[in-house]
C-alpha positions as CSV (number, residue, x, y, z in Angstrom):
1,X,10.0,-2.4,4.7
2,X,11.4,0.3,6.9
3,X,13.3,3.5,4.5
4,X,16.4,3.9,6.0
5,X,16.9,8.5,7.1
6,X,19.6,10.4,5.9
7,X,20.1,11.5,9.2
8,X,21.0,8.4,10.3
9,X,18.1,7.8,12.9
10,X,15.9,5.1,13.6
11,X,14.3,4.0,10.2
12,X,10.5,4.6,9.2
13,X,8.1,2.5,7.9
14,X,7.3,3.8,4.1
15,X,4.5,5.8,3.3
16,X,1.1,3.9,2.9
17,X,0.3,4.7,-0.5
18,X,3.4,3.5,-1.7
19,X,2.9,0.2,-0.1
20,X,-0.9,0.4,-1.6
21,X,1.0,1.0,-4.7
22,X,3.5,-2.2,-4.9
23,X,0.5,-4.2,-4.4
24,X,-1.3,-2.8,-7.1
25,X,1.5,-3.4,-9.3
26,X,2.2,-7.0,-7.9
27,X,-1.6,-8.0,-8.7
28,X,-0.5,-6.1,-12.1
29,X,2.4,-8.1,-13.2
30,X,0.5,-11.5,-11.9
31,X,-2.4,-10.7,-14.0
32,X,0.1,-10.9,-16.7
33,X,1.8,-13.7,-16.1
34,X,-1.7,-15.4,-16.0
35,X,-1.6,-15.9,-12.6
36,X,-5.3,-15.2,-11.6
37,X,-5.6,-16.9,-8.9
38,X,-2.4,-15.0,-7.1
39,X,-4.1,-11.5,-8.8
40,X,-7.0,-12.4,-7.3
41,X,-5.6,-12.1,-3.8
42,X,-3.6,-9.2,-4.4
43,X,-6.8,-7.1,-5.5
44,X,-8.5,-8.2,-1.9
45,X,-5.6,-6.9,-0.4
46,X,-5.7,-3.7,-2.7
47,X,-8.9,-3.0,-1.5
48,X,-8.5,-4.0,2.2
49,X,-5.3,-1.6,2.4
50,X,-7.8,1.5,0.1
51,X,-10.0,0.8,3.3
52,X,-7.6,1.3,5.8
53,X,-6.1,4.0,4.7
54,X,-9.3,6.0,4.2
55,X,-10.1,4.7,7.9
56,X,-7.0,6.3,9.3
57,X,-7.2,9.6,7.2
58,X,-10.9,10.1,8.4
59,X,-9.6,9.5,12.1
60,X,-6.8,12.4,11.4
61,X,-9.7,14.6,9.8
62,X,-7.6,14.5,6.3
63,X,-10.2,12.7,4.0
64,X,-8.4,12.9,1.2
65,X,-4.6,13.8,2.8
66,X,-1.6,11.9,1.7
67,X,-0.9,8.7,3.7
């Protein structure tokens, strides 16, 4: 989802961690609707985006920077 500026120039894609975030709260609120199976996903894809973000923070030299 791209954030649309207040300047009113070419939108950006939102942060990482907030995306990471949303997911974590989708596989969250499937959990409780006893949706396991759908969960299950989301936490493979929770972990897969934890891995790619540490990936690209290593390759900027910010181990532990904001994404």
């Amino acid at each position: 989802m791209r954030i649309p500026p207040t300047d009113g120039g070419a939108p950006r894609l939102g942060s990482r961690r907030s995306v990471l975030l949303d997911a974590m709260q989708l596989g969250q609120e499937l959990t409780l609707e006893g949706n396991d199976e759908r969960a299950s996903r989301m936490d493979a894809i929770v972990v897969t985006l934890r891995e790619l973000i540490a990936i690209a923070n290593r390759a900027r030299g910010t181990q532990g920077g904001s994404a």
